[in-house]
N, C-alpha and C positions, 0 to 999 in steps of 0.2 A: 338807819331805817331807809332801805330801799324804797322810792315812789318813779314811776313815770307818768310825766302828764300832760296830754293830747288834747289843747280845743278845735272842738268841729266847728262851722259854719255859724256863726251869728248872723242871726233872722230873730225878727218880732213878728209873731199874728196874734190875731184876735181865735178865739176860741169860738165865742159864739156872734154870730153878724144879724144884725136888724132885719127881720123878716119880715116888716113890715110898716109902717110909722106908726100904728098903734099897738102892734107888739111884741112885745121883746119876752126872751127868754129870762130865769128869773135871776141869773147869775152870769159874769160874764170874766173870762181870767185873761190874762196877757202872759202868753207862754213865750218863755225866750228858751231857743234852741242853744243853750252854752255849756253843752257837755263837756265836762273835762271827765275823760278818761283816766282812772287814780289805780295804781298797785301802788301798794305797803304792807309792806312785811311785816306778817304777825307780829305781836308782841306779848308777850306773858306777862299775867297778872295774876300775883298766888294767892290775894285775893278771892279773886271771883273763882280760884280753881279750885280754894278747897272750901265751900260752900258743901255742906254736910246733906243738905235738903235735896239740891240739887243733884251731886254724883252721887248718891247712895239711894237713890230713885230706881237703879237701873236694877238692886237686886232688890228693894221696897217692893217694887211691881206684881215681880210674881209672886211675895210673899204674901201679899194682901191678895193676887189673888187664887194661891194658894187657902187661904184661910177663912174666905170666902165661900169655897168649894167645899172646905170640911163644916161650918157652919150651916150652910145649905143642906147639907147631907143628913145632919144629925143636929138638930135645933137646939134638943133639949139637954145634951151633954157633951158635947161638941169634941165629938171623939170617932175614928173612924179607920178599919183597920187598913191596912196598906193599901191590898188588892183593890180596895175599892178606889183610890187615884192613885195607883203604880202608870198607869197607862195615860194618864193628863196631861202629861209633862209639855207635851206641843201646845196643848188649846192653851194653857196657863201660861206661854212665855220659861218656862225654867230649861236651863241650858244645859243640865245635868241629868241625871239618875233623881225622880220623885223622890224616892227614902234618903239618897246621897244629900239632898237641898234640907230636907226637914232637919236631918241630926248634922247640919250646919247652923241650924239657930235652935240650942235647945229652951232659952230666954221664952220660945215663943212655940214652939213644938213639945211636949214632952211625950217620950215613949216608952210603953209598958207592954208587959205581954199580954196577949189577949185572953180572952176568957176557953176558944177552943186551940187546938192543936199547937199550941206557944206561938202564934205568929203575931208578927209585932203590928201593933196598934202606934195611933199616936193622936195626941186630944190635946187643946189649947192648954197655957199657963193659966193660971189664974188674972195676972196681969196681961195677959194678951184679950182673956175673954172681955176686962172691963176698959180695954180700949175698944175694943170693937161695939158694946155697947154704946160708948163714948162716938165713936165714927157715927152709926147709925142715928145717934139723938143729933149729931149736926146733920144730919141730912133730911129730918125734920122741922127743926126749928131754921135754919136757913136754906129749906126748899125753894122758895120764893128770889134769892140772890140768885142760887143755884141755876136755876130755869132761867133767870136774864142774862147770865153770861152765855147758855147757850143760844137762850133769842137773838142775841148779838153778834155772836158766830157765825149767824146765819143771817143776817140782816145785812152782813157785812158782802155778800154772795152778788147786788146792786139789784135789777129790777127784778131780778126773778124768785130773790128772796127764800131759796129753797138751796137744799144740800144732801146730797146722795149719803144714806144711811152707813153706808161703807165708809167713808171718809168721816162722819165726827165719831163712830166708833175708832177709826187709828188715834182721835183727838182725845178719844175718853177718860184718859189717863190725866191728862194735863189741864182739863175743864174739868175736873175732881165728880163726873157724874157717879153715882149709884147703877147699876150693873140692870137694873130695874126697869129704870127711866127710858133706856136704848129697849130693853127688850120688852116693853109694854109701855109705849110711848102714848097711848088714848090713855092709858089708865093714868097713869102719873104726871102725864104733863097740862098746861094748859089747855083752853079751848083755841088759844090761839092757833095751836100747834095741827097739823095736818100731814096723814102720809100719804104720799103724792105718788104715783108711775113717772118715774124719766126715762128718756134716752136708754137702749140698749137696754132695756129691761129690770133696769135697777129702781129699788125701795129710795123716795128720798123724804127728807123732812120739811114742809115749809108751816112758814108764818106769816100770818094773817095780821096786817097792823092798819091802824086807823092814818088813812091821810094827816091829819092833820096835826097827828103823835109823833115828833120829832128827837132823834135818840142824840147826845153828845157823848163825844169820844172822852177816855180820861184828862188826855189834853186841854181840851175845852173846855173842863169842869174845873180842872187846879187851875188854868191860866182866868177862869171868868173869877175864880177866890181871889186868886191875888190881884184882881184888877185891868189886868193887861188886856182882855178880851171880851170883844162884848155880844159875841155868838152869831155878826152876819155874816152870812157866807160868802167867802173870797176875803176875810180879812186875814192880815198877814200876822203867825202864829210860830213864835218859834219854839225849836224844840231847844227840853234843858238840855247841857252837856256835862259830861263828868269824864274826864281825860284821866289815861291810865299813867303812871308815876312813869316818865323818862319817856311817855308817847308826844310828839311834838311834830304839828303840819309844816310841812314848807309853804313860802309865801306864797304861790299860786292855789297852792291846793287851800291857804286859808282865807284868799280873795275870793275863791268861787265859793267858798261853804257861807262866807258872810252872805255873798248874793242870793244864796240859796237856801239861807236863812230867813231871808227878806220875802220871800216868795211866798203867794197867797196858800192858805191852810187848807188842802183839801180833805173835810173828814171821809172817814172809811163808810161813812154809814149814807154819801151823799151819790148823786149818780157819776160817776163817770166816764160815762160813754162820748163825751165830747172832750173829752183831752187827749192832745197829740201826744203818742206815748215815746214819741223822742225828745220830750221836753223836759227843762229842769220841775215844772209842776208835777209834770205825771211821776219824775220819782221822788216829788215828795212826797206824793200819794202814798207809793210804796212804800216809804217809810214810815209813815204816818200807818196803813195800814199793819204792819210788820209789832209798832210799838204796842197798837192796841191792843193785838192779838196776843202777846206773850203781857198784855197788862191784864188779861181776864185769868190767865193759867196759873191753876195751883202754887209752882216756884218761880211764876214770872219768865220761864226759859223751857228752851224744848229741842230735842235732836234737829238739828236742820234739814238733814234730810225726809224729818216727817210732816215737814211744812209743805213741801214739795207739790204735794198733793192738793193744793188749793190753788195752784196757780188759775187753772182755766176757770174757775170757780171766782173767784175774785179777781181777776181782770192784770195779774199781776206777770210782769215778763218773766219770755224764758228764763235768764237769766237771773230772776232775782235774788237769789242767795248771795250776789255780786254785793248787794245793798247791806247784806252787815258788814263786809270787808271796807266798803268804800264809808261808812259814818262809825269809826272806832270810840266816837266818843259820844254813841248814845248805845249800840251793843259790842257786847263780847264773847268771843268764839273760843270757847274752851274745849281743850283738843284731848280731855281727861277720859277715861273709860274706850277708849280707841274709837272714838267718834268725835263726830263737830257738834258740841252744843252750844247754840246761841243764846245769851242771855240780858235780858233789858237792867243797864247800868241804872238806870232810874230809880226801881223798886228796891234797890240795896246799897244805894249812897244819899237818898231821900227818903227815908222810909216814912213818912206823914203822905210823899206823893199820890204813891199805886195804895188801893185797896187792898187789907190783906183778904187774903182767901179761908173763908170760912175751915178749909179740911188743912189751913197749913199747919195751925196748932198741933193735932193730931196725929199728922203726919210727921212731924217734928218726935212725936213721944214717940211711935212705932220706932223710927231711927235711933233711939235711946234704947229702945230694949233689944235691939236688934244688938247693940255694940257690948251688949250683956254676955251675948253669945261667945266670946269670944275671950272672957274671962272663965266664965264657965267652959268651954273646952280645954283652955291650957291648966286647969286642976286634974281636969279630968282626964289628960295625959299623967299628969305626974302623978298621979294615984295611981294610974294603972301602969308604970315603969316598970320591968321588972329589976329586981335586984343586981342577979348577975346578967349584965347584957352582951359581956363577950362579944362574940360576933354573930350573935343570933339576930334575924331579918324578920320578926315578928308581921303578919301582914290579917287582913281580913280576908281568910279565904271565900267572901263573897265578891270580891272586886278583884278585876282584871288591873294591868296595869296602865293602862289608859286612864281606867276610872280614878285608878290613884292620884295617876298626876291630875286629872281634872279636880279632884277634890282639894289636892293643895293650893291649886290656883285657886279655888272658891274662898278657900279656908284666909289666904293673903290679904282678898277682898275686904274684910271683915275691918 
């Protein structure tokens, strides 16, 4: 395992300084500048890669809401013929051909001919419909969770407490909202909640909270259980770790995490506009901010590049995706689906720690009938084999050859 490691400048200051003899600010940190600059090289853990919930997210997505869209459409029989979402394929996320995705899960699409001109229809399973009932009864009976992890998302934002409608829409997915909630936000949400004009002409969301209403981080709830903390601010709080099999620090780089360990707790939910953000404090902010966030989400984990979008929003550096590379032993960057997804070791080596998420049960059964699909196809080749196959190239003269190879690749997926 490759690392280099660079300490800058050691210096102490105070954070916040006496403005007066009678008064003081209400918290006061002691930032030590003792950046060590850390590369290390990946390490794979087949573990956290094959994690079912998490990679199979990326084709769950459009399937829900693919089947949302036919739901909507048709309430009462939940069936709807092609033409009418042939052409959704962009708003829904699907990377294929509409009709190409559906008769890639027939588990959960079934298709029939329609009633005029033979053109093909397609309407839930029967076990697709009573999961979808199933989704929607969680989204009543745990409405109430639901709306506080998004209150928290956005409380997380420091004084101004607000967030551009754009952004927790890219978040939608992964805070498990109902499709409802963003699109008739007075109606469904608290009184708390408020749509605000920002900057540049964008819709944002904020929230309205009582002074004297004080939110703690997951953090700060399992450590005040187990004793270790007792919730004032600036006390020092460390995070759990869970090291990946054969992942192992060199002695510097495990002299400065202990120090860094040691360093006062700054929640996500508290201000920090007076931390030097070239200090070991301010990046445990960030990672303090970082764990929370992926501890409110559906699988506890999320593309890293869709984080990206909260930097200026929550006060975090350019830089910060630096911060899952440099603490491997609180996340994991799994490099599966040709992307970086980072994922909080916490929620899957402690499972009593993080909260689960109300939609992950159900999101777990959709992934079961999805993998349905895939036995169900391979009959449904060999039924239709023909006898003598010589060298005949049997093909669906509705698909180019493009669409074929796309289809295999989807088909792999499965």
């Amino acid at each position: 395992m490759a690392m280099i490691v660079r300490r800058s400048r050691n210096s102490v200051c105070l954070l916040h300084e006496v403005l007066s003899s009678s008064h003081l600010l209400p918290c006061s940190y002691i930032q030590r500048q003792t950046y060590v600059d850390v590369y290390m090289k990946w390490k794979k853990d087949s573990f956290f890669d094959s994690i079912d919930t998490i990679h199979r997210s990326v084709q769950l997505k459009p399937l829900i809401a693919l089947k949302n869209c036919i739901v909507s459409s048709s309430p009462d029989d939940y069936c709807v013929p092609i033409s009418a979402i042939s052409k959704k394929g962009l708003e829904l996320g699907i990377p294929i051909k509409v009709a190409m995705f559906l008769r890639l899960y027939p588990s959960v699409f079934e298709e029939f001919t329609g009633p005029k001109y033979n053109l093909p229809w397609f309407r839930l399973t029967q076990r697709a419909v009573e999961l979808d009932r199933e989704e929607r009864e969680v989204y009543v009976k745990f409405k109430d969770d639901i709306i506080l992890r998004l209150k928290k998302l956005i409380l997380m934002s420091g004084r101004e407490k607000m967030l551009p409608l754009k952004v927790i829409q890219g978040l939608q997915w992964y805070l498990g909202l109902p499709d409802e909630f963003l699109r008739n936000p007075e109606d469904n949400l608290d009184k708390c909640f408020r749509l605000v004009e920002m900057e540049d002409g964008l819709k944002g969301l904020a929230v309205n909270v009582d002074g004297s209403e004080r939110f703690l981080s997951m953090m700060q709830r399992n450590a005040m259980r187990r004793g270790v903390y007792s919730g004032v601010e600036g006390e020092v709080l460390e995070f759990q770790l869970f090291p990946s099999k054969g992942l192992r620090l060199k002695r510097k780089i495990a002299d400065w995490f202990d120090e860094f360990q040691r360093l006062p707790y700054v929640s996500p939910y508290e201000d920090y506009s007076g931390l030097d953000p070239n200090s070991d404090t301010a990046e445990k902010r960030v990672v303090g901010v970082l764990h929370e966030l992926l501890s409110l989400f559906v699988e506890h984990a999320a593309e890293r590049k869709k984080l990206l979008c909260l930097r200026k929003h929550f006060g975090l550096p350019q830089k910060v995706h630096k911060a899952f590379e440099r603490h491997p032993y609180i996340f994991y960057l799994s490099l599966n689906n040709k992307t970086c997804t980072a994922i909080l070791k916490e929620a899957y080596c402690d499972r009593g720690a993080i909260e689960q998420h109300p939609l992950a049960k159900v999101r777990k059964k959709y992934i079961s009938l999805m993998k349905e699909s895939a036995d169900i196809l391979k009959r449904k080749r060999l039924n239709n084999r023909p006898h003598d196959q010589g060298n005949m190239n049997i093909k669906d003269l509705d698909y180019t050859d493009d669409e074929e190879v796309k289809l295999q690749q989807s088909s792999s997926a499965l």
